[in-house]
N, C-alpha and C positions, 0 to 999 in steps of 0.2 A: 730356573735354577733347580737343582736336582741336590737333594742333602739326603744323607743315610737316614733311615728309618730305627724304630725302637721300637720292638716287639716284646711288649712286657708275655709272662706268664696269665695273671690273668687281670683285670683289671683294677683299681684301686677303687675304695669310694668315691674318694679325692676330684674333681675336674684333673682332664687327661694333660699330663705335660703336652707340650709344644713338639710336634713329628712323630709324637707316638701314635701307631696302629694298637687298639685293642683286641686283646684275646679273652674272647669270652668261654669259658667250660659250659658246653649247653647239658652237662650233667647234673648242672643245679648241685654242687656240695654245700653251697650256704643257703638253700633251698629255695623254694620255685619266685618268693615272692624277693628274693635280692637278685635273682637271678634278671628278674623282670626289671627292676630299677637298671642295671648294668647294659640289660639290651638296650633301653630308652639313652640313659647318657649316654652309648658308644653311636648312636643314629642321630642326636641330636647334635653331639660336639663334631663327630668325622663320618658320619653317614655311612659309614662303612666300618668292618670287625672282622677278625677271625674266626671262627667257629669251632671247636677242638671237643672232643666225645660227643660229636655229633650222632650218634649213631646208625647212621648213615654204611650198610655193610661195604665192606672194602670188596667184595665179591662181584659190587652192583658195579664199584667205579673199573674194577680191572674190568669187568668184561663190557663195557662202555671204551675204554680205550683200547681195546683189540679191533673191535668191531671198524672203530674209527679209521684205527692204525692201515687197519686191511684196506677201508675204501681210498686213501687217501695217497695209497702206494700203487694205484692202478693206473693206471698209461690217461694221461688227459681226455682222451677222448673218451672214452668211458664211465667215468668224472663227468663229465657233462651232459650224459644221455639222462645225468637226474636231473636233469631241467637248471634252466636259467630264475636263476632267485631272484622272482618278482611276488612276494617277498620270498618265495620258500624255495628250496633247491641250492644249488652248488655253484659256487661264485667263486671268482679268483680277482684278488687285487682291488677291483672295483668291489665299492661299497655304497650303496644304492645310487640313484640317479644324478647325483649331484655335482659329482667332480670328486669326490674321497675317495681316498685312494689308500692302499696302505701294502705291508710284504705278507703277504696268507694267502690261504686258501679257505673256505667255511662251508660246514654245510648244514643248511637251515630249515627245521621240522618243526610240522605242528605237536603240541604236547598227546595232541588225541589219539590214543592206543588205535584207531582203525584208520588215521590219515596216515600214520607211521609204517601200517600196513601197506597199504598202497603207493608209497614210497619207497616201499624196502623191495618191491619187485625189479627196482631198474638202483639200486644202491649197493644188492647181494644179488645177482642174477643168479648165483648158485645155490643158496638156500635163504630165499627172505625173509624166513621164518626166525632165524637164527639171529638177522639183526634185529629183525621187531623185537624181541624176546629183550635183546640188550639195552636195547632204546626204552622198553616200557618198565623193563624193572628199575631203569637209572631213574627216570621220572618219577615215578610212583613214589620212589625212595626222596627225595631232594624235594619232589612236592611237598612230604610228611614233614619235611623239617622246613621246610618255609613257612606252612601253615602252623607249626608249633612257633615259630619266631612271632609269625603276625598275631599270635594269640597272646603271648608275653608281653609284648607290646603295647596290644588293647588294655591288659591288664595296668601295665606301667604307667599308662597314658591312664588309667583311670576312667576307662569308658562302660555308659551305661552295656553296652553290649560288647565285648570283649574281641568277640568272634566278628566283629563287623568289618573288619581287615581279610582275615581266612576265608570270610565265605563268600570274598568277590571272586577269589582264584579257584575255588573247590568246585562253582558253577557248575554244569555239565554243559554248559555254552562257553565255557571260560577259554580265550585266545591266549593262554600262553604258548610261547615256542623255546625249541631245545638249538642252541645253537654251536657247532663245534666247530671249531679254529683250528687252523692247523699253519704256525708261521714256520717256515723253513728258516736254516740259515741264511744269517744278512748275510752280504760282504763290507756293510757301513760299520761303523763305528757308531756308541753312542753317541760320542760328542759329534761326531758327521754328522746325524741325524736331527742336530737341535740345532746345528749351524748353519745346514743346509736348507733352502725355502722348500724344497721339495720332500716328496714322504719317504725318502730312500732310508732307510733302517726304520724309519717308524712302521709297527706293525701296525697297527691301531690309532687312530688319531682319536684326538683328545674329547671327552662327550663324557653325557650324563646317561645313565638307561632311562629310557621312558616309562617304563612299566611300572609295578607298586615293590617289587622284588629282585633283588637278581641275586642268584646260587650259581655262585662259578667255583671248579677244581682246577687244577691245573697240573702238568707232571711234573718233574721236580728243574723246572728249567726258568729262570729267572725275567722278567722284562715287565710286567705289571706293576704302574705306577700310581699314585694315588694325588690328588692337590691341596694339599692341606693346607688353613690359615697357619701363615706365619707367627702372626700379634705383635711383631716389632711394628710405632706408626710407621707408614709409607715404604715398607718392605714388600709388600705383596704376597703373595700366597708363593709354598715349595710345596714341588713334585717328589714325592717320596717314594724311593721302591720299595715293589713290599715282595718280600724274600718267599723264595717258592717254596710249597709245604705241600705235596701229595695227599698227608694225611687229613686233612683238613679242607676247610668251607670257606672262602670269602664272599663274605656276603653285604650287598649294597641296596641301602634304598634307591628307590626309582622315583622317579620325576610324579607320578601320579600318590605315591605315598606321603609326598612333601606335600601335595596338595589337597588331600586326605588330612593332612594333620594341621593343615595353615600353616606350613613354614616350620613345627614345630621339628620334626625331622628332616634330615637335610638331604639331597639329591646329590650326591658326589660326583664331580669331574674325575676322568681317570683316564689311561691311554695302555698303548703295549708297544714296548721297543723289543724290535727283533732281537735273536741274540746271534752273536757272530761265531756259536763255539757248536751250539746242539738246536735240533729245534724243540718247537713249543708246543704241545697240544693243549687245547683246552677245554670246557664244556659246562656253555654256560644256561643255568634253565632261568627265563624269564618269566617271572607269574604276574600272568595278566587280568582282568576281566573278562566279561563278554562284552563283544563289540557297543552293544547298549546302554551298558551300565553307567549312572551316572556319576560323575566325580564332583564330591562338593568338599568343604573343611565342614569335619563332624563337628554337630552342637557345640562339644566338651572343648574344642581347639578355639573358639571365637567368642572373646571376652571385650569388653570394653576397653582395655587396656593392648588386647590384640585382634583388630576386627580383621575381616573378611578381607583376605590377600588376593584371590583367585574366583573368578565366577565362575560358577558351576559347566561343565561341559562334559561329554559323553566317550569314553575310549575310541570312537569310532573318529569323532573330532580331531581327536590330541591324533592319533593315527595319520590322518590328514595331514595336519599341520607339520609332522613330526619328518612325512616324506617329502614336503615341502622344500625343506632345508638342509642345510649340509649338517652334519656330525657335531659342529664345537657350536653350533645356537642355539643359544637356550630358548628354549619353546616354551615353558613357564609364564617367561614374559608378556607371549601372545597369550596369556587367558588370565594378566592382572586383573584385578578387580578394576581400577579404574577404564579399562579397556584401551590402556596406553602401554608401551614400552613402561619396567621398571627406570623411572629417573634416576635412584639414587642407588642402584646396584644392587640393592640387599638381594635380590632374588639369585645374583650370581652366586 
């Protein structure tokens, strides 16, 4: 079921009504240390927020979406001479090896200012200089503000070491990737798309990110869904859209930050329906580890009253497992602490 969303201004102290998306001011007007309480409730209750005075230059996002714009209007074949995205390069429709399927086109970079190089020779063959240039200053910039999120966080959560979130991503080893969507016009309907077994208007099927972060923009074109708990009993969980905003951040925990934090932060489900009117570009940075780093719930999250949810495993692991399987399985499951399937769902 799909129900209208509610996008407050900024967020209450209060627990969040029932379908409301939070917007958080990352300008801190009721200063840094409420600001850190609001990040924590909007990750714990919907694992997902707005982001608004981010400051984040709008110079970095326009010329991030020209670049895109330009690769992305070039004749298929060409499109493809950036390589087959295993995981990295220029994919259409298919979404990694498993059967998902969705309406887009994406194309998938490493976050590292010299892989992006080396990329940018068969993405711009007219001057690659010029996309790397757009690719590196959008990161740089969406890195600074991810790494300011995971810092308020640490704070909120009350951790002897604050910074022990940021400086898995900050690594000079750190495997995140920048990934840009591009869904053309459906000719489905929404409702087609939820009726039908197949992914015809669905851009995006339904999934958690696996990473500790995700920063995604979007241009002003609508289809990002979010799953919010219901809380009527035996209602189940609604798909909530969440209204498109150029000027702004949507930003989501990822599967390894819920594990990070024991559960205390939540990993959101979410999806993208095409739109049948304009298309969609998007660009989303995922902030990862390095492949080595190991994933445990910090001291501060494992209490006698909330013990150890997840046994410790290494990004390289959860990577594994993570291509393993198709898009809507939650991978969590494989690394409960009892080394079972969660029985009683909480981890959904």
């Amino acid at each position: 079921m799909v129900v209208p969303s509610a996008v407050g201004r900024d967020m209450s102290p209060e627990s969040l009504p029932l379908g409301t998306i939070p917007t958080v001011d990352m300008s801190a007007p009721s200063g840094r240390g409420e600001l850190a309480r609001r990040l924590v409730r909007a990750c714990a209750e919907r694992g997902f927020f707005k982001a608004v005075n981010h400051g984040v230059p709008a110079r970095a996002a326009a010329r991030l979406d020209a670049a895109a714009s330009a690769f992305f209007a070039r004749p298929a074949a060409e499109k493809q001479a950036a390589g087959t995205p295993d995981p990295l390069g220029y994919g259409s429709r298919n979404i990694g090896a498993n059967g998902d399927a969705g309406e887009l086109e994406y194309l998938i970079l490493h976050a590292d200012p010299a892989a992006v190089a080396r990329k940018a020779t068969v993405i711009d063959d007219e001057d690659p200089a010029r996309f790397s240039a757009a690719v590196n200053e959008y990161v740089d910039a969406v890195r600074r503000l991810a790494c300011r999120v995971l810092d308020l966080l640490g704070e909120g959560l009350g951790l002897r070491v604050p910074t022990s979130f940021s400086r898995l991503i900050s690594a000079v080893d750190s495997d995140s990737l920048l990934r840009i969507n591009h869904y053309p016009t459906s000719a489905a309907t929404v409702e087609d798309a939820i009726s039908k077994s197949g992914c015809n208007g669905i851009g995006f099927g339904e999934h958690t990110d696996p990473q500790i972060l995700s920063v995604l923009r979007a241009n002003d074109v609508d289809g990002l869904q979010v799953l919010l708990p219901d809380g009527r009993r035996g209602a189940g969980d609604e798909w909530v859209p969440v209204p498109a905003d150029p000027a702004a951040f949507f930003i989501n925990v990822g599967d390894l930050l819920q594990a990070l934090t024991n559960g205390r932060l939540v990993s959101i489900r979410h999806r993208v329906m095409a739109s049948t009117s304009r298309p969609r570009l998007s660009a989303i940075y995922f902030a990862a580890p390095p492949l080595h780093a190991r994933i445990a719930a910090l001291p501060e999250t494992v209490t006698a009253g909330s013990p150890r949810r997840y046994r410790p495993f290494t990004w390289a692991e959860y990577k594994k497992a993570m291509y393993a399987h198709r898009l809507s399985h939650n991978r969590l499951d494989l690394f409960h602490a009892s080394g079972e399937d969660d029985p009683d769902g909480t981890n959904s």
